[in-house]
PAZAPA-4460 file (N, C-alpha, C; in steps of 0.05 Angstrom, whole numbers, plus 32768, in hexadecimal, padded with zeros to 4 digits):
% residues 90
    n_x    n_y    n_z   ca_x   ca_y   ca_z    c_x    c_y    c_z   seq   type   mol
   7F53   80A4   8022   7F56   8088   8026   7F66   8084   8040     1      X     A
   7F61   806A   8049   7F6F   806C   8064   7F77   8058   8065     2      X     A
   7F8C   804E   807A   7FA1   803B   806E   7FA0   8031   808C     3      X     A
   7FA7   8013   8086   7FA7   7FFD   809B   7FC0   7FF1   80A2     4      X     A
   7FC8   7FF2   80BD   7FDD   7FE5   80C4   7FE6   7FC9   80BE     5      X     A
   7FC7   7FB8   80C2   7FC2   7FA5   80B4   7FD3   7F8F   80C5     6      X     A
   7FDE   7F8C   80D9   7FF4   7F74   80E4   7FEA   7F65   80F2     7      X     A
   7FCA   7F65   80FD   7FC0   7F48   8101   7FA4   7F44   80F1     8      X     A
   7FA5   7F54   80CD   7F98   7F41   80C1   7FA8   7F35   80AA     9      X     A
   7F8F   7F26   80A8   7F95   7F10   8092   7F9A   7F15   8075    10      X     A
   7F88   7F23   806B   7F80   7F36   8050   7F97   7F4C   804E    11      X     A
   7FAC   7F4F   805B   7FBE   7F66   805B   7FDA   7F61   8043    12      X     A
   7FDB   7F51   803C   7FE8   7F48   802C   7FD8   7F54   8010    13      X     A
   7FCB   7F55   8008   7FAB   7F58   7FF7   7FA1   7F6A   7FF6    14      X     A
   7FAD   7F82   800A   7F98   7F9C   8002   7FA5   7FAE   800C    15      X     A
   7FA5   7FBB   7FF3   7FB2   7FD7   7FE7   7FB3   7FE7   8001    16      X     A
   7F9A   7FEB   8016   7FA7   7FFB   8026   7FB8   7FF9   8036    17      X     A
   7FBE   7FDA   8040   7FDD   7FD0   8053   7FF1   7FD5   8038    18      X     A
   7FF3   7FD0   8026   8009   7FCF   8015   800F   7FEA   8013    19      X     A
   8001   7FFC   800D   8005   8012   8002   8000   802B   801C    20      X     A
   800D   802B   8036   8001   8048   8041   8014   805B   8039    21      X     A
   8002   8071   8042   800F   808A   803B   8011   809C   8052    22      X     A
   802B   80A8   8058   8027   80B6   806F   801C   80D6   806D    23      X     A
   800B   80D9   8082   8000   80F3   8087   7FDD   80E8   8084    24      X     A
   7FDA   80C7   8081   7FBF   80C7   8081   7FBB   80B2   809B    25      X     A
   7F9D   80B9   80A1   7F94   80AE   80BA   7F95   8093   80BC    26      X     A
   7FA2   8083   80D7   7F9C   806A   80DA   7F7F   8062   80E2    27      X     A
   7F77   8042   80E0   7F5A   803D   80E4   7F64   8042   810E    28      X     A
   7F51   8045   8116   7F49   8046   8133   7F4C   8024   8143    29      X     A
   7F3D   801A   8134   7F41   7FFB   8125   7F46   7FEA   811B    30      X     A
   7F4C   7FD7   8113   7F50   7FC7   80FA   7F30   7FC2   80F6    31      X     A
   7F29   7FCC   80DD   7F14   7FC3   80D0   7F0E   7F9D   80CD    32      X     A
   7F1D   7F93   80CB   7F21   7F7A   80C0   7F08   7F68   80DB    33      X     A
   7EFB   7F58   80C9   7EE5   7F44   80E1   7EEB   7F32   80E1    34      X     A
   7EF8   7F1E   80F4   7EF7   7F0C   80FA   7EE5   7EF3   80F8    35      X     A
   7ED5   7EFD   80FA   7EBA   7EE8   8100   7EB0   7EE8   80D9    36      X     A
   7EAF   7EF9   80D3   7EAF   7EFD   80B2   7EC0   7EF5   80A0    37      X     A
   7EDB   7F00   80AB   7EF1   7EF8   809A   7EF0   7F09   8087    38      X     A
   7EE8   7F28   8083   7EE8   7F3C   806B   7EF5   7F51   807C    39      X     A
   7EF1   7F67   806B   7EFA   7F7D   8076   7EEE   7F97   806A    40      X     A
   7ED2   7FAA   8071   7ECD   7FBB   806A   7EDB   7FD1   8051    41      X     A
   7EF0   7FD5   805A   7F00   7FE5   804B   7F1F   7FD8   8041    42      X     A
   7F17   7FBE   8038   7F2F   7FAD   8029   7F2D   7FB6   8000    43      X     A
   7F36   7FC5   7FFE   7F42   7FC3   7FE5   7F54   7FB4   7FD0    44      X     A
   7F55   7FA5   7FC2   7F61   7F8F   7FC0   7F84   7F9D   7FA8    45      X     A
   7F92   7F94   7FAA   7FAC   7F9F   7FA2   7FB7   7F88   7F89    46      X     A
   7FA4   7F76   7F85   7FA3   7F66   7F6F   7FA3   7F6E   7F56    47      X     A
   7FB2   7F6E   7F3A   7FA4   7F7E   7F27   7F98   7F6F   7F18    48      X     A
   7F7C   7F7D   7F10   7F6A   7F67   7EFF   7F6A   7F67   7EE7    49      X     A
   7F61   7F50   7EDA   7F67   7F48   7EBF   7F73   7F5D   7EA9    50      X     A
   7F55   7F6C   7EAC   7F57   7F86   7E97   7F68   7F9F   7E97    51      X     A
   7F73   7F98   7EAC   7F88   7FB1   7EAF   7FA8   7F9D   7EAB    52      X     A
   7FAB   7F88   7EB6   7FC1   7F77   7EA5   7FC2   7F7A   7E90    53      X     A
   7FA6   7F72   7E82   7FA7   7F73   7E61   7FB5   7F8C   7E4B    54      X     A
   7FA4   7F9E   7E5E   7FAF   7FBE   7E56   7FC5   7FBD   7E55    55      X     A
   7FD4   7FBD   7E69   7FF2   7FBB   7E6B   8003   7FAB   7E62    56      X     A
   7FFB   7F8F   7E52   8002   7F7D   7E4F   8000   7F87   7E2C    57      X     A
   7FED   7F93   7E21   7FE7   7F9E   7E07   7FFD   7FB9   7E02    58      X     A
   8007   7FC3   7E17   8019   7FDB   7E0C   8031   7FD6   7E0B    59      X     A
   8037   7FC4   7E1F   805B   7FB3   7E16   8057   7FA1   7E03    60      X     A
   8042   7FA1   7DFB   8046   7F8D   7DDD   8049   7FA5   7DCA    61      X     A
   8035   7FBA   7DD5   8040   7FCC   7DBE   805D   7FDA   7DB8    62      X     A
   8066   7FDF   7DD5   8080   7FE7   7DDE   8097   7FD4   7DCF    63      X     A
   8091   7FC1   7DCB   80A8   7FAA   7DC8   80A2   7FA4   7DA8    64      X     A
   808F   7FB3   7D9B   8092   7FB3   7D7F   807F   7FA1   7D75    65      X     A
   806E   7F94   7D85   8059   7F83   7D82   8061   7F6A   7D79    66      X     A
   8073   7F5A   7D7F   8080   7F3F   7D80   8066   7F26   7D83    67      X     A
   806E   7F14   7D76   805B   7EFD   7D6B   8068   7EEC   7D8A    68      X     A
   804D   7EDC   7D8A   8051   7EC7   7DA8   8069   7ECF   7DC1    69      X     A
   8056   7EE9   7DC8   8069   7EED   7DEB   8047   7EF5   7DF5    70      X     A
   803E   7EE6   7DF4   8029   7EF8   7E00   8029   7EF2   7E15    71      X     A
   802B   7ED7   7E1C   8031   7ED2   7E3D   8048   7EE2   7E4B    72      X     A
   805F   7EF2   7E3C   807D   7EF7   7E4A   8067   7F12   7E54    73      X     A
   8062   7F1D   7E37   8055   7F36   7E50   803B   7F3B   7E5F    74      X     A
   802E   7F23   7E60   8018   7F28   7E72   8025   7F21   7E8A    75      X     A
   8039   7F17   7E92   804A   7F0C   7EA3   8057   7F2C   7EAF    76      X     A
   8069   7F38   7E98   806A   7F4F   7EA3   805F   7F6D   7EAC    77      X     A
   804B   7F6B   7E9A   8034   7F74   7E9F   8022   7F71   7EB9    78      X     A
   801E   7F5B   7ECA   8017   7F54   7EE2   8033   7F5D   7EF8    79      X     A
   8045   7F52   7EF4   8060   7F5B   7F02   805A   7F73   7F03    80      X     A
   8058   7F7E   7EED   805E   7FA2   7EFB   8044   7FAC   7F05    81      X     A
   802D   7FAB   7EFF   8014   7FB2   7F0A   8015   7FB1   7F2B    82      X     A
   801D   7F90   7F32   801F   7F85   7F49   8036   7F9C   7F60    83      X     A
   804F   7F9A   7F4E   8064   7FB2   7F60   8055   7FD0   7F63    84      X     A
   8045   7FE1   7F4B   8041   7FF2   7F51   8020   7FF8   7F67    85      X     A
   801B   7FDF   7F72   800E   7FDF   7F84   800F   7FD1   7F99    86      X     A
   802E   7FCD   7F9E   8031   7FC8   7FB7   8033   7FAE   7FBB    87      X     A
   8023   7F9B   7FA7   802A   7F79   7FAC   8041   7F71   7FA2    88      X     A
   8041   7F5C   7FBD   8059   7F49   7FB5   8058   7F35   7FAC    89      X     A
   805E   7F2C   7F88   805B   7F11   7F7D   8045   7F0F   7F76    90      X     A
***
């Protein structure tokens, strides 16, 4: 995987490879990112989706003893932490 400096696009906020580089791997030559498109070939998104919230959101309920009406507290934390361990902010 190759990781993007990402500081004059837009999508860098959003994808795992500006959030997340790793050193000892190659920078792009370029910024991938198109202008004229507004995408970016190799944008990965650092969002976590539903079903992996859920997941996570299902094992601190189990963690927490399976408690009646928090389901919102931990899909809340559940997203929170998904989001930190990939790099987004908020």
């Amino acid at each position: 995987m190759l990781y993007c400096p990402g500081e004059p696009c837009p999508l860098r906020n959003d994808c795992y490879r500006h959030t997340q580089p790793s050193p000892g791997r190659d920078r792009f030559a370029s910024l991938p990112y198109d202008a004229v498109s507004g995408t970016c070939e190799w944008f990965q998104s650092n969002t976590p989706s539903e079903s992996a919230i859920r997941e996570a959101a299902y094992y601190i309920w189990l963690r927490k003893g399976c408690p009646e009406n928090r389901a919102a507290e931990h899909w809340d934390e559940a997203y929170r932490g998904l989001c930190l361990s990939m790099g987004r902010v908020g």
